[in-house]
C-alpha positions in Angstrom: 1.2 0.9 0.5 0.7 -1.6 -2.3 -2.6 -2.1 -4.4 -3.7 -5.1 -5.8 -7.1 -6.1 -7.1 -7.6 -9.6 -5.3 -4.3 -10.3 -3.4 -1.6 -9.0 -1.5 0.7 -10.1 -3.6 3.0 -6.5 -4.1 3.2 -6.4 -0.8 4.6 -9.9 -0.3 7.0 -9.3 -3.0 8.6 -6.4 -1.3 8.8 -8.0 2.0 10.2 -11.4 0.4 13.1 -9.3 -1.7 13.6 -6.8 1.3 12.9 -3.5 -0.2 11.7 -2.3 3.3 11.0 -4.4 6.8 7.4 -6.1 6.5 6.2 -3.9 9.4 6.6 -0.7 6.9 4.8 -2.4 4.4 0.9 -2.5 3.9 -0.6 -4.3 1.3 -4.3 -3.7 0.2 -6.6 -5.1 -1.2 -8.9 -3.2 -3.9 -11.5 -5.0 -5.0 -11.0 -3.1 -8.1 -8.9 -1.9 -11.0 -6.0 -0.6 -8.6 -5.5 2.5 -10.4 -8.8 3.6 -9.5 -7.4 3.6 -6.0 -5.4 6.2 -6.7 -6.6 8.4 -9.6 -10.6 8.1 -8.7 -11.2 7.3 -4.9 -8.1 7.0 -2.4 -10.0 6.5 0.7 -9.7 2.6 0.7 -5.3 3.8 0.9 -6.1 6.6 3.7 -6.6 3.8 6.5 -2.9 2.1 6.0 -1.2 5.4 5.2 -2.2 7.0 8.1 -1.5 4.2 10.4 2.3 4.3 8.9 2.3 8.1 9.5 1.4 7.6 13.1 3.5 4.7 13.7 7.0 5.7 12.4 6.8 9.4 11.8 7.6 9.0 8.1 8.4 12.4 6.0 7.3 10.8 2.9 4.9 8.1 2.2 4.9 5.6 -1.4 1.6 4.2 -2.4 1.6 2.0 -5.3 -0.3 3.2 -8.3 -1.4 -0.3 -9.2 0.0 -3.9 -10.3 
C-alpha cells in the first residue's frame, strides 16, 4: 500500500517499473502529510490492507511510510 498526499503516484510507479503485478498494488490517497498515515492514524491504510489480506492470503504486508 502506497501513500501519497494528492495522487497515486507511488503506486503508479511500482506498477510502471514492475516491482509487483498492479492487482497487488493499492495506492492511497491521504489527504495529508503521508506519514501521519502511518505514525498518527492508520485507519485510512486498514481498508486496502485488508482487502490484499483477503484476496491473496499474503504472510506479510508493505505499506509505504510516505513519499
Amino acid at each position: 500500500v502506497t501513500n501519497d498526499i494528492f495522487t497515486k503516484e507511488d503506486g503508479e510507479f511500482l506498477v510502471k517499473h514492475g516491482a509487483l503485478p498492479e492487482e497487488r498494488i493499492r495506492a492511497v490517497e491521504t489527504g495529508g502529510c503521508p506519514h501521519a498515515a502511518i505514525r498518527e492514524d492508520i485507519s485510512i491504510n486498514l481498508g486496502p490492507l485488508e482487502e490484499l489480506s483477503n484476496l491473496f492470503k499474503a504472510d506479510i504486508l508493505l505499506c509505504e511510510s510516505g513519499g
